[in-house]
C-alpha positions in Angstrom: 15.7 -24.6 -21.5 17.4 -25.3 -18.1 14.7 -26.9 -15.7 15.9 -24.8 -13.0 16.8 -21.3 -12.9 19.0 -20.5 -9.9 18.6 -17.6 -7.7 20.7 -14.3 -7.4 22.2 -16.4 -3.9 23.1 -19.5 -6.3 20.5 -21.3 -4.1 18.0 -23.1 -6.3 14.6 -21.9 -6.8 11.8 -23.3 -4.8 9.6 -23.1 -8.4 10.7 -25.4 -11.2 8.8 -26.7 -14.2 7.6 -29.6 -14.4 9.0 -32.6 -16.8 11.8 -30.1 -18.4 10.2 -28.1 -20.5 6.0 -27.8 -20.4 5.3 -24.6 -18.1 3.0 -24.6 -14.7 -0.4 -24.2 -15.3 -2.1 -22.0 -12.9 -5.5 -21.1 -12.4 -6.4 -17.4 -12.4 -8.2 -16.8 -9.4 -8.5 -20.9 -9.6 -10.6 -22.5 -12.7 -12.1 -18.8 -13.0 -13.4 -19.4 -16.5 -15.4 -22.1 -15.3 -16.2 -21.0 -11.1 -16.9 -18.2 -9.4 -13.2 -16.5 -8.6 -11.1 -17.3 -5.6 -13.6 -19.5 -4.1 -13.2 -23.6 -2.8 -15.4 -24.3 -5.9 -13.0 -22.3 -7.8 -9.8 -24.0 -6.8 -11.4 -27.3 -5.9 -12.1 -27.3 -9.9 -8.6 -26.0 -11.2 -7.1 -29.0 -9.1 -9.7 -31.4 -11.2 -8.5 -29.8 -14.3 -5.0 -30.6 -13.3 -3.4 -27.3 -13.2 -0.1 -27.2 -11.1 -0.7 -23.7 -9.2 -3.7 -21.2 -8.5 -2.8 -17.9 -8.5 -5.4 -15.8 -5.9 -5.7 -11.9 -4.4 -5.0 -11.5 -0.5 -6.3 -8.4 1.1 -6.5 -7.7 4.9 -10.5 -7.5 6.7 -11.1 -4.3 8.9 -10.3 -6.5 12.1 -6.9 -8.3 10.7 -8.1 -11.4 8.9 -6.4 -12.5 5.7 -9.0 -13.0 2.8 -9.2 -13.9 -1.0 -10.6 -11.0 -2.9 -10.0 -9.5 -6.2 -12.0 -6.3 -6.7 -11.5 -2.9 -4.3 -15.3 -3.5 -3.7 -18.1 -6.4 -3.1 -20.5 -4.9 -5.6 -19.2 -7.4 -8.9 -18.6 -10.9 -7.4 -21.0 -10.7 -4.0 -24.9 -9.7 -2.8 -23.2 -6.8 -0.9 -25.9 -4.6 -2.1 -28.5 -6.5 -0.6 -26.7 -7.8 2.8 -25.2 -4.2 3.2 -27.3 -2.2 1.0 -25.9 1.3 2.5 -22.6 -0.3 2.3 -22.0 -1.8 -1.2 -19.3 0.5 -2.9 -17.5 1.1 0.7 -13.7 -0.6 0.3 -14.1 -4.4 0.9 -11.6 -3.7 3.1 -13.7 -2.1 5.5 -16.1 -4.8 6.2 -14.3 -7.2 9.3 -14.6 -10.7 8.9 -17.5 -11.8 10.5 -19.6 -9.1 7.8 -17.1 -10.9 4.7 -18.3 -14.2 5.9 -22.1 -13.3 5.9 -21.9 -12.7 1.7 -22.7 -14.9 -1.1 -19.6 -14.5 -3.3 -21.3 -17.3 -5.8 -24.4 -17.0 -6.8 -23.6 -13.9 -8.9 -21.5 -16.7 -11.0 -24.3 -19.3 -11.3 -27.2 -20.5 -9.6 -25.2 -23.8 -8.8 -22.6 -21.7 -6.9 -25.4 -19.6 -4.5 -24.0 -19.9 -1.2 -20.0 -20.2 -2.2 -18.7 -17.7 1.0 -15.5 -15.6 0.5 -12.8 -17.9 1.1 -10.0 -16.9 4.1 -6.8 -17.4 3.6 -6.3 -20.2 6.6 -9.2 -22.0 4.7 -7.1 -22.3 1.4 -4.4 -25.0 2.1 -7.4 -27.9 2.5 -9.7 -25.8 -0.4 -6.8 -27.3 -2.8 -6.4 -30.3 -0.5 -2.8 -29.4 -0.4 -2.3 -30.6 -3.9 -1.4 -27.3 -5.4 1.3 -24.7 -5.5 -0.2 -21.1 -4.9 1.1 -18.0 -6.0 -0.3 -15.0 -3.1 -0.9 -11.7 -5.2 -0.9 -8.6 -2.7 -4.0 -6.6 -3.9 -4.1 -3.1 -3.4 -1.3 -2.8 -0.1 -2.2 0.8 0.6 -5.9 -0.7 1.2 -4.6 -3.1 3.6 -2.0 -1.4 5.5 0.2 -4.2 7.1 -0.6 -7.0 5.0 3.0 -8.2 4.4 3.7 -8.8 8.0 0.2 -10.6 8.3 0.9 -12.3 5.6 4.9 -13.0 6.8 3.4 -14.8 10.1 0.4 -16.6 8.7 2.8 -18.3 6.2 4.9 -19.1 9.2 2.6 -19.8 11.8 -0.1 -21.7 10.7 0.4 -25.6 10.5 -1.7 -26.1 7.2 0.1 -23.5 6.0 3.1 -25.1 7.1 1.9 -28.5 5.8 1.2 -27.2 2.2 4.8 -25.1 1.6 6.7 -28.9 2.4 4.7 -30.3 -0.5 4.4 -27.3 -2.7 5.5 -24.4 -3.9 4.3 -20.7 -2.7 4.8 -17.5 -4.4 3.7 -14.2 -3.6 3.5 -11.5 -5.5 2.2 -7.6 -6.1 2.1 -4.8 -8.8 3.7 -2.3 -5.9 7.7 -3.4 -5.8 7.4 -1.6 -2.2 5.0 -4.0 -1.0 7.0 -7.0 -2.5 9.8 -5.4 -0.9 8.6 -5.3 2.7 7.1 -8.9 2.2 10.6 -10.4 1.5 12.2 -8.5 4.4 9.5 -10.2 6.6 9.6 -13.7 5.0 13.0 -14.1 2.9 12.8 -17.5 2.6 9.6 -17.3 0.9 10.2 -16.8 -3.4 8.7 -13.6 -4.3 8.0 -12.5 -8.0 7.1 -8.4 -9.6 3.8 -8.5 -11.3 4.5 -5.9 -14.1 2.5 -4.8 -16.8 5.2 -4.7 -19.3 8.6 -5.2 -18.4 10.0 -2.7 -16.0 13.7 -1.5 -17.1 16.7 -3.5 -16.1 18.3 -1.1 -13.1 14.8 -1.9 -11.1 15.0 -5.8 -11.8 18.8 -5.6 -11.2 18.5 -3.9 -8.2 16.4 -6.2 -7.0 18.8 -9.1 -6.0 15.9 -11.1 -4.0 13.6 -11.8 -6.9 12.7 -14.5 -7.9 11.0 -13.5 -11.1 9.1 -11.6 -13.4 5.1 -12.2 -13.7 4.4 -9.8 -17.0 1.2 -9.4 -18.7 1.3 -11.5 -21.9 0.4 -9.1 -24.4 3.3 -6.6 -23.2 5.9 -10.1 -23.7 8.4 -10.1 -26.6 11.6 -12.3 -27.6 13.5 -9.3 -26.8 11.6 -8.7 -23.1 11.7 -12.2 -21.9 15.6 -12.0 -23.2 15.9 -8.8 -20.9 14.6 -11.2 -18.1 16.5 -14.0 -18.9 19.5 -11.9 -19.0 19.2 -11.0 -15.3 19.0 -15.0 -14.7 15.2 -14.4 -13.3 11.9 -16.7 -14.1 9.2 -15.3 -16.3 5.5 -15.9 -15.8 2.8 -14.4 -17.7 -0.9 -13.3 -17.0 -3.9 -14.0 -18.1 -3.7 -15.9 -21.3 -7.0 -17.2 -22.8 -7.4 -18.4 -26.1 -5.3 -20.4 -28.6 -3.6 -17.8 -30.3 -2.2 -15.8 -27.2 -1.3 -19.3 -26.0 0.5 -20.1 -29.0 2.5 -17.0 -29.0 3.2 -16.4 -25.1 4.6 -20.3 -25.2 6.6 -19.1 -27.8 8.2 -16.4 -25.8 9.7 -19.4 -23.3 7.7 -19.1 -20.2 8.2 -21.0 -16.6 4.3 -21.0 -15.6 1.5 -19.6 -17.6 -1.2 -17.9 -15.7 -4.7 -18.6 -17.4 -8.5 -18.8 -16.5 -9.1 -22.2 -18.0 -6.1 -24.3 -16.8 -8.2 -27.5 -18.1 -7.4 -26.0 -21.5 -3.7 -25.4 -20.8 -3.4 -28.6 -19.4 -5.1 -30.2 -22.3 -3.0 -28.3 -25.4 0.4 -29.1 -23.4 -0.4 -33.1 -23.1 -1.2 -32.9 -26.8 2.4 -31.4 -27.5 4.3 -33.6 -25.4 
């Protein structure tokens, strides 16, 4: 396997694998198996478990701040029903930032993590003390209508942000090709990747000259899908894999970066291969 793939502009791609052949390792929300999700503690640990990358959810506060947040509400991973009790299944989106910033998104994790605030995305570059490459997922776009441009500028504008992307590599991705779509057009020099669920059919991958690559749920992956991927000279990613025997066989399929909530694991079974 080639260590880099080269873009439909015969540029080459910003996101190579490391040493040849081994995959990235990047944390799911950071070390999520082990810290409460897109948090500092969270990606402060997947950098102490080595991981290359952190993969993490952008979504767009009521007033315009970019913020790291999986779920469409607070209820699962904050104390949104106490701190807003009236308020705890409204859209997270809905909150503005100085309401986010008043939330425990920790405790509900472990004792050990009470306090851990929702992390903004200006805070991120020093949460991984610009040691790791991040891939941006767009959650739920129609939640946070003009998130790309947002997005486009902070990545532009912001010196930390600035700081991180000349020592690592940044990503961003979404399930909604529209979304990708607009984000490219805003930031073109910025690698973008479709999140799919199982591998879309060629014409929409082919049509899509300004991918970078694929980012497939593992258990949809094949020989014959990640050839179909390959064919079209794009990378291939796959989420989440946990366990040894989905990491046995989604290795086997060829990948460029393997997204997982226990990079220390990854990390571990990798250095006992090479």
């Amino acid at each position: 396997m080639h260590q880099h793939h080269r873009n439909r502009k015969g540029q080459e791609k910003a996101i190579a694998r490391p040493q040849g052949h081994r995959p990235l390792v990047v944390g799911h929300r950071g070390n999520s198996g082990l810290a409460p999700e897109n948090t500092a503690a969270a990606f402060a640990s997947a950098l102490a478990a080595g991981a290359d990358m952190i993969e993490t959810d952008v979504r767009l506060s009521a007033d315009g701040e970019l913020f790291l947040f999986h779920d469409g509400t607070g209820r699962r991973t904050t104390n949104i029903a106490e701190v807003f009790p009236d308020r705890a299944d409204d859209p997270i989106t809905s909150f503005t930032a100085a309401q986010l910033r008043r939330l425990d998104a920790g405790s509900w994790f472990g004792e050990q993590f009470r306090g851990e605030p929702i992390l903004f995305f200006s805070e991120l570059p020093a949460a991984v003390d610009f040691s790791l490459g991040i891939n941006l997922e767009i959650k739920a776009p129609a939640e946070s209508p003009g998130v790309e441009q947002a997005l486009a500028a902070a990545l532009a504008g912001e010196a930390d942000w600035k700081r991180l992307a000349q020592q690592q590599p940044i990503a961003v991705s979404s399930f909604d090709h529209a979304s990708v779509r607009a984000f490219h057009e805003a930031a073109p020099d910025v690698a973008v990747f479709q999140l799919v669920d199982g591998i879309p059919d060629q014409a929409l991958l082919a049509g899509a000259r300004w991918l970078q690559g694929v980012v497939a749920n593992h258990l949809s992956l094949t020989a014959e899908s990640a050839a179909a991927v390959r064919a079209l000279d794009l990378g291939l990613w796959a989420y989440t894999v946990n366990g040894a025997e989905y990491t046995e066989r989604a290795l086997d399929t060829g990948l460029d970066a393997v997204i997982t909530d226990f990079p220390g694991t990854l990390v571990e079974r990798l250095s006992a291969q090479s």
